[in-house]
C-alpha positions in Angstrom: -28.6 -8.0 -6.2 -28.1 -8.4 -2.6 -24.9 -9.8 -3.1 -23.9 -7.3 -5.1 -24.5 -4.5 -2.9 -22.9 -6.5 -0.1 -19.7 -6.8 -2.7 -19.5 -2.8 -3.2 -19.6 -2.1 0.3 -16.3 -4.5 0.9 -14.9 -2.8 -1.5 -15.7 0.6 0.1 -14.2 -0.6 3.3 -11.2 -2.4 1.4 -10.5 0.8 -1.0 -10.2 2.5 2.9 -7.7 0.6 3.9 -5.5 0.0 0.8 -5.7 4.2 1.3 -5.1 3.9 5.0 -2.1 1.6 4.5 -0.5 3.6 1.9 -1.0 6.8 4.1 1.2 4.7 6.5 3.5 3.9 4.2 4.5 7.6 3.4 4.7 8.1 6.8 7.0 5.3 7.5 8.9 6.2 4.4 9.5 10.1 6.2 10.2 8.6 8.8 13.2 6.4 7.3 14.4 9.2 5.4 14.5 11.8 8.5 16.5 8.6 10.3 18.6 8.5 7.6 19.6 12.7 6.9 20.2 12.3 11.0 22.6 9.4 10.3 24.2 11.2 7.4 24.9 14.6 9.6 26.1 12.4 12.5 28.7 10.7 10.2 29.9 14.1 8.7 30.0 15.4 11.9 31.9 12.6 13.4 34.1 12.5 10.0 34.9 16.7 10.6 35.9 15.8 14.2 38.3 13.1 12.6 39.7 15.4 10.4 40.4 18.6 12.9 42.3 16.3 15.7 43.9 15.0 12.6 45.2 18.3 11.6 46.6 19.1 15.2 48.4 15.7 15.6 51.6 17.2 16.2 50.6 19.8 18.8 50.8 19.1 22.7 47.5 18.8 24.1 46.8 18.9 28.1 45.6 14.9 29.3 42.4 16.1 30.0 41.6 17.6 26.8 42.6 14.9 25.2 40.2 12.2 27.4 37.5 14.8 26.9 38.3 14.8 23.1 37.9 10.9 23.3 35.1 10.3 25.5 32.8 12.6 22.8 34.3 10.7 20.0 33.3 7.7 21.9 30.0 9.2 22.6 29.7 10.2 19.3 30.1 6.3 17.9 27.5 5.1 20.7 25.1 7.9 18.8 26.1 6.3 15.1 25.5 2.8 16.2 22.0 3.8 17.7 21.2 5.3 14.8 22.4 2.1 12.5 19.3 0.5 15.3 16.8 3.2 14.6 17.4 2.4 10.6 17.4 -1.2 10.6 14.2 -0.7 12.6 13.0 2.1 9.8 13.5 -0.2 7.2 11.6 -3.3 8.4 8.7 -0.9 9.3 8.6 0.2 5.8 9.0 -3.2 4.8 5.9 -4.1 6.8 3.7 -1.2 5.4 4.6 -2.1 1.8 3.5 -5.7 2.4 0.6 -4.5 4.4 -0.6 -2.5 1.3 0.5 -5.1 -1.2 -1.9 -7.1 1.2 -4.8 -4.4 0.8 -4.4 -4.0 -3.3 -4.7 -7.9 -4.0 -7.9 -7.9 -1.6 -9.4 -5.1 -3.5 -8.1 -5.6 -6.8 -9.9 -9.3 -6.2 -12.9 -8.2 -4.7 -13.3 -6.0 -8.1 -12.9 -9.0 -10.2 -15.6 -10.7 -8.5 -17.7 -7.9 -8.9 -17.0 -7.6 -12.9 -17.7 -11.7 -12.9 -21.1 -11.1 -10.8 -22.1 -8.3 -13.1 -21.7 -10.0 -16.8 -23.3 -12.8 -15.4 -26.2 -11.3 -14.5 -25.7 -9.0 -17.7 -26.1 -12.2 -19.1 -28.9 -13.9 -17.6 -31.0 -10.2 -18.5 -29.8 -11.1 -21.9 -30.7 -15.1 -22.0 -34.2 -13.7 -20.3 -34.9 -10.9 -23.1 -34.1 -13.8 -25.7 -36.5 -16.3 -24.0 -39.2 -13.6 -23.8 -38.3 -12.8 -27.9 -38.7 -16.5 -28.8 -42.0 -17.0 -27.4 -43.2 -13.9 -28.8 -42.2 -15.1 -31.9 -43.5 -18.5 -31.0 -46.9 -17.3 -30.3 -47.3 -14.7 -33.3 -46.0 -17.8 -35.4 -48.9 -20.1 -34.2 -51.5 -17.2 -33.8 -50.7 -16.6 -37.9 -50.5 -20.6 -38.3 -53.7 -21.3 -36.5 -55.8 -18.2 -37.1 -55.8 -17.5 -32.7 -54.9 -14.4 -31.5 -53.3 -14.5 -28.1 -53.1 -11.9 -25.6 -49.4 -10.8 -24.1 -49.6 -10.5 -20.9 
């Protein structure tokens, strides 16, 4: 029964962490997806850029508007391509928590199996016992009828 008891409580500790590694999860999965709307509005941004120089290609611009015009867009790029970094870092985090809690769920989901096994076995044994104690009941009555004794149960 020991055993038993010993089972539950890994099971209380590995339920806690399946729950703590899926609470991670989420959070890595916000985490990703607020990455990813930032990438989205520094692509459109970049794209509306593209298109308003676009529109005034014809026009005369001063030199220095125009090198101030391309060192943003050249900022601008250096911001996209950090971003592609912070996603590809994102995604293997997330990557990492789902294996973490695929980890967690076989532990627990094995640790409840064992449990299940322990308890029909000793579901069994109580039954195998309460047999046994039925048979020599039986056994007794039979030879106390048989032999005219009268036996005492304990």
């Amino acid at each position: 029964m020991s055993s038993l008891n010993a089972l539950m409580v890994a099971i209380e500790m590995a339920t806690r962490k399946r729950d703590q590694a899926r609470q991670t999860l989420r959070e890595r999965q916000q985490a990703q997806a607020g990455a990813t709307e930032q990438m989205q509005q520094l692509s459109a941004y970049s794209q509306e850029m593209q298109e308003r120089w676009a529109v005034r290609e014809g026009a005369e611009f001063k030199p220095e508007v125009m090198e101030h015009h391309r060192q943003f867009m050249l900022r601008l790029e250096h911001a996209i391509e950090l971003q592609t970094k912070v996603l590809r870092d994102h995604a293997l985090r997330v990557q990492a928590a789902q294996h973490a809690l695929m980890t967690t769920e076989l532990r627990l989901s094995s640790l409840e199996k064992v449990v299940q096994m322990r308890r029909r076995d000793m579901a069994l044994a109580e039954q195998r016992r309460d047999q046994k104690q039925t048979d020599e009941r039986a056994a007794l009555q039979f030879i106390g009828r048989t032999f005219g004794m009268q036996f005492q149960e304990a």
